[in-house]
Each structure stands twice: as C-alpha cells, then as structure tokens.
N, C-alpha and C positions, 0 to 999 in steps of 0.2 A: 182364303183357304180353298184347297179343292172341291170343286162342287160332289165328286163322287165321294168324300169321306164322309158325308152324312150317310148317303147309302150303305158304305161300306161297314159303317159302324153299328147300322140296326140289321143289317146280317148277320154280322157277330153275336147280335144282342139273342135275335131270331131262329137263326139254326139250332142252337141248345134244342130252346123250349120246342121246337116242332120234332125234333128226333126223338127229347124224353115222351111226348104224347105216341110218335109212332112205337116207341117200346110200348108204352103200356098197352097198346092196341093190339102188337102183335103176341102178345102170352097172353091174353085176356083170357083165353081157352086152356092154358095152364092151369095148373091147380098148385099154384107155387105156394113157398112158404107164408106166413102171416108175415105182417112190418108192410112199412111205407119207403114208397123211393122217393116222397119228398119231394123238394121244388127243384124245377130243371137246372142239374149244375153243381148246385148246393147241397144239395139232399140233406145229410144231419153231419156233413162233417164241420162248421162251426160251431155247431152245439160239443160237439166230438174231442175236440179242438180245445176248445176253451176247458172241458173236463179234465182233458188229460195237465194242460199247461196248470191249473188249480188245485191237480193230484185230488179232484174228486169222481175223476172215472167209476169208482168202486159203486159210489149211488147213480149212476149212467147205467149202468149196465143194471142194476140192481132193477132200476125202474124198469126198464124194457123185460127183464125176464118177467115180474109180474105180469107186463103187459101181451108179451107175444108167446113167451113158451120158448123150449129150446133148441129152434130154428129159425132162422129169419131171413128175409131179405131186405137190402139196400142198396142205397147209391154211394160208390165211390168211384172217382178218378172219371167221371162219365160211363163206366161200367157196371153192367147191372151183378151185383153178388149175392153171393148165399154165406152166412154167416153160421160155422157148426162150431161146435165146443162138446168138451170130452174127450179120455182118453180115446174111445173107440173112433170118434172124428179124425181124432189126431193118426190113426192108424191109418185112415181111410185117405186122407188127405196125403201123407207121407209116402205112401206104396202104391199111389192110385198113377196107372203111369197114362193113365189118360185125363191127366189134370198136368198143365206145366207150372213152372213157379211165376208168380205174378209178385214184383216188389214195388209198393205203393208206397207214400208218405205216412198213408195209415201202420202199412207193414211195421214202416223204420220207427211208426213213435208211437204205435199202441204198447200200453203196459197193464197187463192184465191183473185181475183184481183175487174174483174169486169163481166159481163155476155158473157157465154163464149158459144159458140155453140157446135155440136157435130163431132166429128172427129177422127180418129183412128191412132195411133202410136205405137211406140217400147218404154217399161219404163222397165230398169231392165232384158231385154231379154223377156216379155210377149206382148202378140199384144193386147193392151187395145183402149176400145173404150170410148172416154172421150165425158160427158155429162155436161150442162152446163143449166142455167136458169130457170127459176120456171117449163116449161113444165118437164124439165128432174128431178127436183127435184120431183115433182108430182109422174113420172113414179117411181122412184127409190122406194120413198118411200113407194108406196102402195101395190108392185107388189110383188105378193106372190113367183113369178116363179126367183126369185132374194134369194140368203142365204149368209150370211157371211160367209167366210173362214179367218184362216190366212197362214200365211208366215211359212218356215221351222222356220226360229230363233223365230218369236211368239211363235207359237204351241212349241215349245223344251222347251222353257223360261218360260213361262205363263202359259202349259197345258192348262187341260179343262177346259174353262169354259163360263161366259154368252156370248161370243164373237165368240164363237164356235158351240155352241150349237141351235138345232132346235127341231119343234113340242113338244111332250109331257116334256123332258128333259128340254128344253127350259124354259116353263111353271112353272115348278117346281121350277129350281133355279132362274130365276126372280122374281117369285113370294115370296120365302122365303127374294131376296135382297128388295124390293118393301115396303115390310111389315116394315120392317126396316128403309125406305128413306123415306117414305111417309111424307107431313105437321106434320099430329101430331105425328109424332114419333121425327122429327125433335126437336119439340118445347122442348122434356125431354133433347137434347144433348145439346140445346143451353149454360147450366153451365159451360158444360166440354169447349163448344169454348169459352167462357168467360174468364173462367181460363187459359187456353190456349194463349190464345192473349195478354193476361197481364203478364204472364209467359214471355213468350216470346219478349216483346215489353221493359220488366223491365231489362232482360238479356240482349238484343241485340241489343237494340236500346239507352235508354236513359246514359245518361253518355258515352256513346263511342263515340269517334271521328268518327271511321270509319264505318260505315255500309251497305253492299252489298245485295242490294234489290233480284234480282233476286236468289240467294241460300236461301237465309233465306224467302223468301217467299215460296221457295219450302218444306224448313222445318219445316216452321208453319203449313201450311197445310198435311204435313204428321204427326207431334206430333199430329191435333185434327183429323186426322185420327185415329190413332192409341191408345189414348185416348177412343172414341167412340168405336171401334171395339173391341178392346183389353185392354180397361182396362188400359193399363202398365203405369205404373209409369215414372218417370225422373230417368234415371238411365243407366249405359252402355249396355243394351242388346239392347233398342229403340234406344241409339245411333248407336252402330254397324248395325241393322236393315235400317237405314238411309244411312249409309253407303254402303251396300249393293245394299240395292235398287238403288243408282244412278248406281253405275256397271250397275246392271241391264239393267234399262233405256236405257244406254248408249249401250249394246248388243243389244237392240229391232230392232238398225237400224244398224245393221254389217250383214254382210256376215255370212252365216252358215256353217263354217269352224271351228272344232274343233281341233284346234292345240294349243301345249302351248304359251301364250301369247297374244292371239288374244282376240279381244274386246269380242267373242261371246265366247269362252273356259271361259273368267273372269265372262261374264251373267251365264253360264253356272255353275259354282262354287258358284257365289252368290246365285242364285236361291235353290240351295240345301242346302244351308245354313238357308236362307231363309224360307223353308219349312220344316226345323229339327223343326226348332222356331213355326213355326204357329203350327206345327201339333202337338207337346207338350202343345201349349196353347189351341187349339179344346178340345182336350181327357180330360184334366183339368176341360174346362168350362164344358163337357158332364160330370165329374165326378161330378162336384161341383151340376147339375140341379138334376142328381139320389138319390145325397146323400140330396137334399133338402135344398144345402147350396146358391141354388142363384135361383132365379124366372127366367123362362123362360119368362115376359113378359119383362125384361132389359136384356137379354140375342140378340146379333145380330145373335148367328147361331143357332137356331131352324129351325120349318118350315122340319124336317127331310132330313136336308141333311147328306150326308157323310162326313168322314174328307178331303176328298181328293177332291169335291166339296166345302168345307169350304177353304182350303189351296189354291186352284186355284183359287175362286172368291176373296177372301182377298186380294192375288195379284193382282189380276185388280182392286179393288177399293182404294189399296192402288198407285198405279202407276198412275189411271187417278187421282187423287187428286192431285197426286204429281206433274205432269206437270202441268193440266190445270188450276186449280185455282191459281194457284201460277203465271201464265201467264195476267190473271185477273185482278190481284194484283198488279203486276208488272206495266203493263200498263197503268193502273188506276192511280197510283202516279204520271208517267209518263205525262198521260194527263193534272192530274190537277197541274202541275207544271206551265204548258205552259198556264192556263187558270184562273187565280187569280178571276174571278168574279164566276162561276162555284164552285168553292174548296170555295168560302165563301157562298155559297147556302150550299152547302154539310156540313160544320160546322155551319152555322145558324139550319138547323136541327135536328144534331145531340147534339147540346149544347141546342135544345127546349128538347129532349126525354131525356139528362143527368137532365135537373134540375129540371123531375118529379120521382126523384130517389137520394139514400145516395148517396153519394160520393161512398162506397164500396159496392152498391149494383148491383149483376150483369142483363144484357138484358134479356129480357123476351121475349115471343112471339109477346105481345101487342108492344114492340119498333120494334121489328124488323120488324114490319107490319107499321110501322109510317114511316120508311125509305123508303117512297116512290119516291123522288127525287134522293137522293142516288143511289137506283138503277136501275131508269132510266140512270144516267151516266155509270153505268157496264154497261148497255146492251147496249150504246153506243159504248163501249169502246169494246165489244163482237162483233161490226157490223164490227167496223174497223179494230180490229186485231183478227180474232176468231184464238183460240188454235189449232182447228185443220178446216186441210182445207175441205173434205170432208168425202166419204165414199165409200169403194169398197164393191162393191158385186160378189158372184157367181150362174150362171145361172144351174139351177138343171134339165131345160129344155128348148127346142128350145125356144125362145118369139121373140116379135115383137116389134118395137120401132119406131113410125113416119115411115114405113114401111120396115122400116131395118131388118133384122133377126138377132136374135141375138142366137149363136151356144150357144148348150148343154155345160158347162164347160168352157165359155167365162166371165173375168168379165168382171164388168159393174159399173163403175166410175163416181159418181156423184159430181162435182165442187159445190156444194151445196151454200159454201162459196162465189161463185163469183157474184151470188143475191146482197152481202151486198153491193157490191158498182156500182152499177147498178143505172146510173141515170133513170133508166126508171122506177123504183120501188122505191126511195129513191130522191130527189130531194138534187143536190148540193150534191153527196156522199163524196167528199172529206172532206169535213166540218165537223168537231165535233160538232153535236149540239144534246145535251140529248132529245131536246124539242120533235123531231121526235116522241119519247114512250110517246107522253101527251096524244095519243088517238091512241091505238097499232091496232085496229081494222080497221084504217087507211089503215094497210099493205095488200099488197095481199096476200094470203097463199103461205107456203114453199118458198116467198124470203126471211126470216129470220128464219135459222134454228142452231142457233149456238151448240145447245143440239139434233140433229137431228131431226126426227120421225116418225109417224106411231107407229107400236107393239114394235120397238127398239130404242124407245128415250131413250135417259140417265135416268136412275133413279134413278141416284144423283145430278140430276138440283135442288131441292132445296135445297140439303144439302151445291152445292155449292154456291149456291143465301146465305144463313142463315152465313156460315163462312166468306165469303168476305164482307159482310152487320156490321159484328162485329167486322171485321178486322178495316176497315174505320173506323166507329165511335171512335175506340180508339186512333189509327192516325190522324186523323185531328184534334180531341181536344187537343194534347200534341206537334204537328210541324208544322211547314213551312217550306217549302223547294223550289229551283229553281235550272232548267239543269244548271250544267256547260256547254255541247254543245248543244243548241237548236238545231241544226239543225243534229243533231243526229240520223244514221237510226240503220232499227234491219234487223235481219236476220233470216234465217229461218233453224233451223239444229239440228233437226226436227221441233222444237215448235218453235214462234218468240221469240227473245231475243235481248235485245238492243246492239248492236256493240259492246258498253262498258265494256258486259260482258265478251269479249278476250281481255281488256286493262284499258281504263281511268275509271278512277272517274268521273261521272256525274252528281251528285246530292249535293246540300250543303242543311243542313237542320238546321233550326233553332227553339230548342222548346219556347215556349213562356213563360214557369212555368222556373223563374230564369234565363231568357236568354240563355239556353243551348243551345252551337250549337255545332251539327253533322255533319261529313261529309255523304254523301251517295253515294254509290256506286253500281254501276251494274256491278261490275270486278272479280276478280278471285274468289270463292270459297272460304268462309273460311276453316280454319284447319279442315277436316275431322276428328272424331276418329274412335278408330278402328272398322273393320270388325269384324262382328264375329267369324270369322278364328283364329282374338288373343286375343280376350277373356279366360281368365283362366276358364276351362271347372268343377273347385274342388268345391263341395258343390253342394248341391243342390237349385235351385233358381226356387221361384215362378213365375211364367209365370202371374197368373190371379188377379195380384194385382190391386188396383182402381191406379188412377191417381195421387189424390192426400188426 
C-alpha cells in the first residue's frame, strides 16, 4: 500500500476536529445562542437522523426546547447554524435578503413536529442554530441579511440555479420561471394535466390488481412536468429521464464522495445524462422560436435565459415536482381512506363540476376554481405532513435575532413546519379537520407556511395546487379504497413516506364502474426502465415533440 495513505487518511480524520476547535475559539467573544455544536463533524445529526427515520422527532425537539429555549445553535453540514422557529422567524428568514437559501440533507428530510424554540446544535458536522415558531418564521423570512446556499452534493448535482442564486441573477431567472407558474399561465397547461392523469390512471390504475401509490405518484407528477416543460411524448427517453431523475433524488442526500459505486458518483452520472437531454431539447426549442416554428408565448424557456440557466432550473423544477406533489397525493389518499365522510364531500363535489361537462371533456380553469372543498383537504393534509420541513439560510452578514448575534457565514434554520401543529395557533392540531381553511384569515401570519415565503416562495404553488386538484377529481370518481394497516406510520428519508413503502401492501381499492377492485400499494417501486446510459444512441430523435 502507499506509504502516504496513512498520512493522508489521519488528515482527513484531523482537519474536522481542528477547524471545529478553531470555530469555537473564534465566537467565544460571541454571546451566541444556547445548544451544543457537538462533536467535530457529527454534531447531533445521528441522533437527528435516527429520530426523524423513527418518526420520533416530535420528543427530539420536545427535549431540546426544555433544554435550551427558543433559539439555538448547531452543527450541520460542517457549518455553524442558528436554529429559529415561529411565525415571526419564518418572516424574518423568508424576506431577509441578507440570508441566501442554504439546501441541506437536514432541509430535504426535517419534518416538523410542533412549536419548537431556538437552540444551537451539531447536524452533519455544522454548528447550526435552529429556529422554531411564527416569531422565527417572521425573522427568517423577511431578513434580507439571510441568502440560500447549498450543500457540496446539491451545488455538484443541481448546479446553478433559483436555489442558488441572488440579487440581480436572482431576478432574472425567477422572473423568466414566474412568468411561466403564474394562475393564468397555469390555466393553458391544465389540458396537458388532464391528459396526463387519464393517461396515467388508464395505464396504472384501472384493471391492475396491484398498484403502488407512492412511485406512481411520483411519476405522474413528473410525466405532467415534463409534458408542460418539454413537450415530450410517451416514449423511452421521458422514461429513461424518470429513471434518472430518481438516481438523482436519491444522490441529493449522500455524502459527496465521488468513488465508483456510491449513491453521489451514480447522481453524478445521472445528472450528466440528464443534462445531454435537456440541453439538446433548449438549443431545439431556441431553434424552433428563430426559425418561427413555435411562439414564444407557449414556449417555458424564454425571458432570455441561457441553456445552462434553462438546464439547471428544469432540474429543480423537475425534482421539486417530483418529490413534493407526489407527497401531496400520496397522503391525500392516505387521509381519505381513514375518513369515509370527508372522501364523500370531495366526490360529492367533484361529481357536481363532472356533470356540467361530456363524459370526454377535459377541466377547465372554471372547475378547478369550483374545487374549493377539495382543496381545503390538501392544505390540511400539507399542515399535517408538509413535504418539506423547513428552510436553511446563509448569513452574508453579522445580524441579530432576539438579541442573539448571529456570525457572518452562520446558517440560520427555520422549523417553519413546526407552526403546523402548534396547539397555540391551530386548535386540537392533531385532528384532521379541512374545516380549519373555512376562513384561512383566521390564521396568524407565517404559522402556515407549507410553500414558504417572502421574495422565495415556491413559484410552483399553484401549478402544484392545479395538478393535485386534477389528480383527485379523476380518483375519487373511479375508487374506493381502505388501509390495510390503519395504524400505519410514515417516515421521513428525506420526504415522508408511508412504512409501506419498504414492504406491505396497504391499500385495497375498489372502482365502483363494474365492481373492479384493486389492490393498492405504497411498496416497492415498480419496474424501472432504463436509464438513459442504455438507450440505443442510432438515429436521430426529436427532443421537442408535443405530448400527445
């Protein structure tokens, strides 16, 4: 063996622990939050870790507010943070535009419990200061002096883009995605979701025994992504695409170790895949708008970007789609399994908006604006299990927080999510009850933040409000379903997911048209095909085809 790999291996082991001592030595003169940064590296994201994958986070946090109060610090990601909570945080953190976005492993799989206060810890090897209730939500999201960052494996996977990005750059490609998400832009895609959902529901739902919710809800909402963005057809390159992308996903939360075989080397391979494909379909569409063979106003990448701002945002709006709504979805069935008087409101509605319409004619904007019961139960179903748990930021300058100081290059972690079930803002939060949204002005600001906000709210809240709105309506007119284990929990690794989906069959579904009944399932993944690795590369194939 090389004589220098012992050396090289106790510098690895060595540089940690000597940078986490020289942080501590350099704020010592701080008067930072309470909490522990923990052991070099490590800090409490194991412990962190293990709570969320056991879905006992709720007594994690529980114990630390006792302990520190509702400010903290910790370590995550090798970076030192401030942990706030509260709507007022969430304010502070959302509009502070001197804090950028910082997207961590913690970010993508914290699931918040209940109102958590502020305290400091070790996640990941960073000293983060975790924030917690409407106050910290307030700060987070207003404070200019807060910006996103991300993680090495992000930034390598995802490059640049709105997640990354600040001031003018900022501006520019939000504004190009913006234009595109907006209500009435939405209302032109609703076809393609239409088509979409029937595609899909005709494929992989009716007539089959078996059916597993959580994959296939992740790939309906990636098909009417991809549809919408891309045009593409049904065909092996969107499947390979699909394929890919989970790799992907799956790399966002690995280690950033580029060796062969590891989860982030296989992101790493897919992404470049990934982006042969996009950046052959940009150059196409740009070909197709010069030669005057397609209108820039159905076109999603105008607005003058570049291909490689077109390539980088596609990928984050193809990835949050892919998680998040399909989390939505998932749960949504979930709930109205368990709630038979509920699921008959939601089909009493949706069968008033089917039968001012053909039997084949698809939703319009004017339905999916009727579904207003309907989507009071998603946004219940968003209080109780939001997608994602909060939001980290990076401090671009010293700031202040409930008189805390918060250091230059410190994030700054907002539990956003732990608002939702906060009996002090939500009465009886364990409870499923839609009725909550009967009169939303009710709420206080920034305890219900499932889409974030401030300047960096999602700006695919309604696109995913519009697809999950279509998804329903076509499901609940065509099944019935009930758990096989009611008392079935989910987990959190990254995004929630029900138990099921590492083993049983949980769902039996029965359609009403001819008795057909289905099983349903939240378990293994169906058959993958291939990557686009083995795809036969001979011929040349259109990229910018319609859908259908």
């Amino acid at each position: 063996m090389d004589s220098s790999m012992p050396f090289a291996l106790l510098l690895a082991l060595l540089i940690p622990i000597l940078l986490h001592f020289v942080i501590r030595r350099k704020y010592s003169s701080y008067n930072l939050p309470p909490g522990s940064l923990g052991f070099p590296v490590i800090g409490q994201s194991i412990s962190l870790i293990r709570a969320l994958r056991s879905n006992t986070d709720y007594q994690w946090y529980q114990d630390r507010i006792k302990k520190y109060g509702p400010v903290s610090k910790m370590s995550v990601f090798g970076s030192p943070t401030v942990l706030l909570t509260g709507p007022a945080a969430n304010r502070f953190v959302f509009s502070n535009q001197d804090l950028i976005i910082t997207e961590t492993k913690a970010a993508n799989a914290l699931i918040g419990s209940v109102y958590s206060p502020v305290f400091k810890m070790s996640l990941f090897g960073s000293p983060t200061v975790l924030m917690a209730g409407p106050a910290a939500n307030h700060f987070v999201f207003s404070n200019q002096d807060l910006i996103f960052t991300q993680t090495k494996a992000i930034n390598t996977i995802i490059g640049r883009s709105i997640l990354t990005l600040s001031g003018e750059e900022l501006k520019q490609v939000r504004g190009a995605l913006q234009g595109h998400l907006r209500p009435e832009m939405v209302t032109k895609y609703m076809r393609k979701m239409d088509e979409e959902v029937r595609r899909h529901i005709d494929l992989n739902w009716v007539g089959h025994k078996t059916v597993k919710v959580a994959p296939l809800a992740k790939r309906l909402t990636f098909d009417i992504i991809c549809s919408v963005v891309f045009g593409q057809g049904i065909g092996p390159i969107r499947e390979a695409l699909a394929t890919d992308f989970e790799t992907l996903v799956q790399a966002l939360l690995s280690l950033p170790v580029n060796i062969p075989f590891t989860k982030f080397n296989k992101g790493l391979s897919a992404s470049r895949r990934i982006r042969k494909v996009l950046r052959q379909i940009a150059r196409e569409r740009e070909a197709a708008l010069q030669q005057g063979h397609s209108s820039s106003a159905d076109d999603f990448f105008t607005h003058s970007l570049t291909v490689e701002d077109i390539v980088d945002n596609a990928i984050v709006l193809l990835t949050a789609g892919y998680g998040n709504s399909a989390v939505l979805i998932t749960f949504l069935l979930r709930y109205l399994a368990n709630d038979p008087d509920i699921l008959g409101k939601i089909t009493k509605e949706q069968e008033e908006i089917a039968s001012s319409r053909g039997p084949n004619e698809p939703l319009t904007w004017d339905d999916d604006s009727r579904m207003k019961y309907t989507w009071k139960v998603a946004l219940e179903t968003l209080r109780t299990v939001p997608p994602i748990f909060g939001s980290f930021r990076t401090a671009i300058k010293d700031i202040e927080y409930r008189g805390y100081p918060i250091p230059k290059g410190w994030k700054v972690f907002t539990a956003q999510s732990i608002t939702h079930l906060d009996g002090n803002f939500f009465n009886d939060p364990v409870k499923f009850d839609p009725t909550r949204f009967d009169n939303q002005t009710s709420i206080p600001p920034y305890c219900f933040v499932p889409f974030g906000g401030g300047p960096r709210m999602c700006p695919g809240n309604e696109f995913a409000r519009t697809e999950t709105l279509v998804t329903m309506h076509y499901l609940v007119r065509q099944f019935r379903w009930k758990l096989c284990c009611k008392e079935e929990g989910y987990r959190k690794d990254p995004l929630p997911m029900p138990l099921s989906l590492f083993g049983a069959p949980t769902v039996l579904l029965a359609g009403p048209a001819a008795n057909k009944v289905v099983f349903l399932h939240e378990a293994l993944a169906p058959k993958q095909p291939r990557s686009l690795a083995t795809i036969s590369s001979g011929g040349r194939t259109s990229w910018s085809s319609s859908a259908r």
